[in-house]
Structure formats: C-alpha cells, structure tokens
KEKE-3310 file (N, C-alpha, C; in steps of 0.2 Angstrom, whole numbers, plus 5000, padded with zeros to 4 digits):
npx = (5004:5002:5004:4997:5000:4987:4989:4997:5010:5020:5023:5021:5022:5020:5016:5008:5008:5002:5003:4998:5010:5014:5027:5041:5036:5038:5038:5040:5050:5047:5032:5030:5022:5011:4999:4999:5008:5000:4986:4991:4993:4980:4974:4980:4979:4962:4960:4967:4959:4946:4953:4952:4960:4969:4978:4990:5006:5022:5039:5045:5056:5065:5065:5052:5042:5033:5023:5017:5012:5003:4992:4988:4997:5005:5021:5032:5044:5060:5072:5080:5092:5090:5097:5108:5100:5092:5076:5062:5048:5031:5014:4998:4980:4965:4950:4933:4922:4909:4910:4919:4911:4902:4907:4913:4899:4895:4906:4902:4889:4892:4900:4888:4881:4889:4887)
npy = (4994:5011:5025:5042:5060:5076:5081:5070:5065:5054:5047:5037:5019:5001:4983:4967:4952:4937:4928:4935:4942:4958:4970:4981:4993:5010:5027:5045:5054:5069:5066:5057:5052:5055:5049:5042:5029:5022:5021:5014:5003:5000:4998:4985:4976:4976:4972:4959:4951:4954:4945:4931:4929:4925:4930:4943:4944:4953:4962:4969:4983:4983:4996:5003:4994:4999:5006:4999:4990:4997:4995:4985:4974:4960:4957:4942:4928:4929:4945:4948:4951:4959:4963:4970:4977:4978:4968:4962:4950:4951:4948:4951:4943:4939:4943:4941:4953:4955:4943:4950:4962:4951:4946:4957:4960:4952:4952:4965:4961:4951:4959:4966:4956:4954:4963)
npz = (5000:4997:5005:5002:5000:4999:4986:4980:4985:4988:5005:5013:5015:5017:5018:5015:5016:5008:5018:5029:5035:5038:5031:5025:5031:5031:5034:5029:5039:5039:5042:5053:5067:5063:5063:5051:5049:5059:5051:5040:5046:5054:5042:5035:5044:5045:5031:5030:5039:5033:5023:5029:5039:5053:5060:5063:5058:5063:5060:5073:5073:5089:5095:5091:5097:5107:5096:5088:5099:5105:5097:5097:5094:5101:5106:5105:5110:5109:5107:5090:5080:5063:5048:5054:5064:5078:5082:5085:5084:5082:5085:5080:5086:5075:5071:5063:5062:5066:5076:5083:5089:5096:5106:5114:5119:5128:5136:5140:5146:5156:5164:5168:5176:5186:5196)
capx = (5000:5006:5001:5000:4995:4981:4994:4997:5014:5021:5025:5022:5021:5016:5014:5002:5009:4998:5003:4999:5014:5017:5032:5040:5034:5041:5037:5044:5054:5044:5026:5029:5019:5005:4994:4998:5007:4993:4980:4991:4993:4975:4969:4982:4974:4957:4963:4970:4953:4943:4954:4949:4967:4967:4980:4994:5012:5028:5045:5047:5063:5066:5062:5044:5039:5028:5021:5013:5008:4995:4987:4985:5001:5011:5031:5033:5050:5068:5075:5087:5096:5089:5101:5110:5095:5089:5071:5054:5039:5025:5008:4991:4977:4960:4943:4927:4920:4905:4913:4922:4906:4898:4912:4912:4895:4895:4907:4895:4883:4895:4900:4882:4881:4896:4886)
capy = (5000:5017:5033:5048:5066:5078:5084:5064:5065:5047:5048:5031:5013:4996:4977:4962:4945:4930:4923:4938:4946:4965:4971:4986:4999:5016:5033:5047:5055:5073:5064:5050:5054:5062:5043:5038:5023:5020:5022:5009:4997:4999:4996:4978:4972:4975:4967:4951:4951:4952:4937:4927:4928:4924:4934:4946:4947:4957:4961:4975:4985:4985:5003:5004:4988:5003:5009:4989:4987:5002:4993:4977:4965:4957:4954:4936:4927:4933:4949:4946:4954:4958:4969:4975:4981:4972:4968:4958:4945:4953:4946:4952:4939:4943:4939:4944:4959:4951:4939:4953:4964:4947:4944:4961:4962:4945:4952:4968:4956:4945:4962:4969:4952:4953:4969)
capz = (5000:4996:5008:4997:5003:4996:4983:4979:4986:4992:5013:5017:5013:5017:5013:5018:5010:5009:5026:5034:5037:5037:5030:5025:5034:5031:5034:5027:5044:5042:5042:5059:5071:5060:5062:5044:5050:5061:5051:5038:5050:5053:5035:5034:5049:5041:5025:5033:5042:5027:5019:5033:5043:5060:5064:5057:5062:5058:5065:5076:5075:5094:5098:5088:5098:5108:5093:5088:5104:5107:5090:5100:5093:5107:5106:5104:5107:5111:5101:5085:5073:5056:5044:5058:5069:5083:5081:5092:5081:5085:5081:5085:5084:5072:5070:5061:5066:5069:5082:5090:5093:5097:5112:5118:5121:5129:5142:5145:5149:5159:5170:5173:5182:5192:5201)
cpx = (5004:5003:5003:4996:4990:4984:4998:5007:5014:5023:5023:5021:5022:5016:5011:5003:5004:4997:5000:5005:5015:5023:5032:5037:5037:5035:5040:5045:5049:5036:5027:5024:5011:4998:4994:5001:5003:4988:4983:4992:4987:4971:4971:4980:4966:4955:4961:4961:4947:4944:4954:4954:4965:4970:4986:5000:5017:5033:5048:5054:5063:5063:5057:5039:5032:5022:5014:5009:5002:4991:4986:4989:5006:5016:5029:5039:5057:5068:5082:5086:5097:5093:5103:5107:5091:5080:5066:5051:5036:5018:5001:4985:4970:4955:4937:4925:4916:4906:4916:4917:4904:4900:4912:4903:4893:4899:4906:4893:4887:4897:4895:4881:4886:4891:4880)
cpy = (5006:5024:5037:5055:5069:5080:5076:5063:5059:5050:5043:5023:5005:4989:4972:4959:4940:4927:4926:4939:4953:4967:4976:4991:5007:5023:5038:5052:5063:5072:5058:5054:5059:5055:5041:5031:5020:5017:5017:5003:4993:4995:4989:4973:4969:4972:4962:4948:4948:4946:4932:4924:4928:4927:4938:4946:4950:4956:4967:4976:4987:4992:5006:4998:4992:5005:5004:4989:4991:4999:4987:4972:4966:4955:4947:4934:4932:4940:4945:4950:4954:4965:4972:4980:4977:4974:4962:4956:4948:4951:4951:4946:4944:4939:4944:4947:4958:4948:4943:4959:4959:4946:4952:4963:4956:4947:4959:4964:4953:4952:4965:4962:4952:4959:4967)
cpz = (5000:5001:5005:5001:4997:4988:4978:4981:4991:4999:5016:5012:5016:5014:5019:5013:5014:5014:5031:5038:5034:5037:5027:5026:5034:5029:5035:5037:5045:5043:5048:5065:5070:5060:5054:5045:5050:5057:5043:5038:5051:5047:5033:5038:5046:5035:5025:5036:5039:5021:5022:5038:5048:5065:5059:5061:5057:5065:5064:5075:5082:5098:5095:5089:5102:5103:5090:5093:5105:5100:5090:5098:5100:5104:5108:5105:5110:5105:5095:5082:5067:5053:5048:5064:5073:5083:5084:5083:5085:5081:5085:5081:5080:5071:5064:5064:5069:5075:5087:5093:5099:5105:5115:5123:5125:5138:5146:5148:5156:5165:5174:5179:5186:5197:5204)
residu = (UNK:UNK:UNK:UNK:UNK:UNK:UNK:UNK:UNK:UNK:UNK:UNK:UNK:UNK:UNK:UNK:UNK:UNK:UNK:UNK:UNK:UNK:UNK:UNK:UNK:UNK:UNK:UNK:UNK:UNK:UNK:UNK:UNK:UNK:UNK:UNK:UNK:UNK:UNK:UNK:UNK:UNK:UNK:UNK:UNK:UNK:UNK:UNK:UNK:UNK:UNK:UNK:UNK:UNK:UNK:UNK:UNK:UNK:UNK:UNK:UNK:UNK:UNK:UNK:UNK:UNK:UNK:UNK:UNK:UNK:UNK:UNK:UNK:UNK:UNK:UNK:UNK:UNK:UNK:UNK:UNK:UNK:UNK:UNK:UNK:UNK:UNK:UNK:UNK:UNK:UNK:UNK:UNK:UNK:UNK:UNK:UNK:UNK:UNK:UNK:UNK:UNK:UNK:UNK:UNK:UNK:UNK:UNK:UNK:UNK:UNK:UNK:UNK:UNK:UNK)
# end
C-alpha cells in the first residue's frame, strides 16, 4: 500500500503478504507521528481480516515495539538481529468483526452480572 498526501505525494508505505505478514513499513521522517502509519497498520489488519486471517504478524525493530503494541500486537520470542537492527515478532490475533462485537457484548453482559 502506498500513503499519498492531498497533493498525491508518496510519505508512506506498506505490505500484507499471503501469510499475513506485514512488512516494509516506512514513513517518510517529516510525516511520523501524524497517524499515517497507524491508520496503515490499521487498514492491513482489516485486509487480513477480510481474507479470513486469523492473525497478522511482523517484525518490530526493537524501539517501535511501543508503537505495535497500542494497535494490539504482542512481542513474541527473544530479540534478533535483522540487517544489523535488533528487532521483536510481533503478532496480533483477528477475527470477524461480527465475532468481535459478538464477544464484547458478551462480556458487558457478563460484568452487569458481576454487580
């Protein structure tokens, strides 16, 4: 996937292979922080989701394992060393939207009981 601005200027990009892994992630250094990765993370998660993936992983460069995790993938595994940059497996699990309404409304349910 390509991020382009209004202007159609490239400043990010993106991939989502067959297996469900995300790779290549880059953005351009004066656009980070503006939710464009986010919101390309976003859209490969709902991808994977829609091809009936179960889950997505990639492999964090060690100091953007924060960045992964507010978007729900857990560090998996030891750290190693890819191209010279120490880097975490990180997966997040996925379902049908359906299924995940279905379960959250399930553990409403389940805390109005608790009271």
């Amino acid at each position: 996937m390509l991020a382009v601005t209004s202007k159609r200027d490239a400043v990010g990009t993106a991939r989502l292979d067959p297996a469900g892994k995300i790779g290549r992630v880059a953005v351009l250094p004066q656009y980070r922080g503006t939710g464009i990765g986010g919101a390309m993370i976003g859209h490969l998660v709902d991808l994977a989701r829609t091809l009936g993936l179960t889950q997505v992983q990639l492999n964090s460069q060690s100091p953007a394992i924060g960045f992964y995790a507010r978007m729900g993938f857990q560090a998996e595994g030891p750290e190693f060393v890819e191209v010279g940059i120490p880097h975490r497996r990180m997966v997040v699990r996925i379902g049908h939207r359906d299924e995940e309404q279905a379960e959250r409304h399930r553990d409403t349910e389940h805390s109005h009981d608790r009271r």
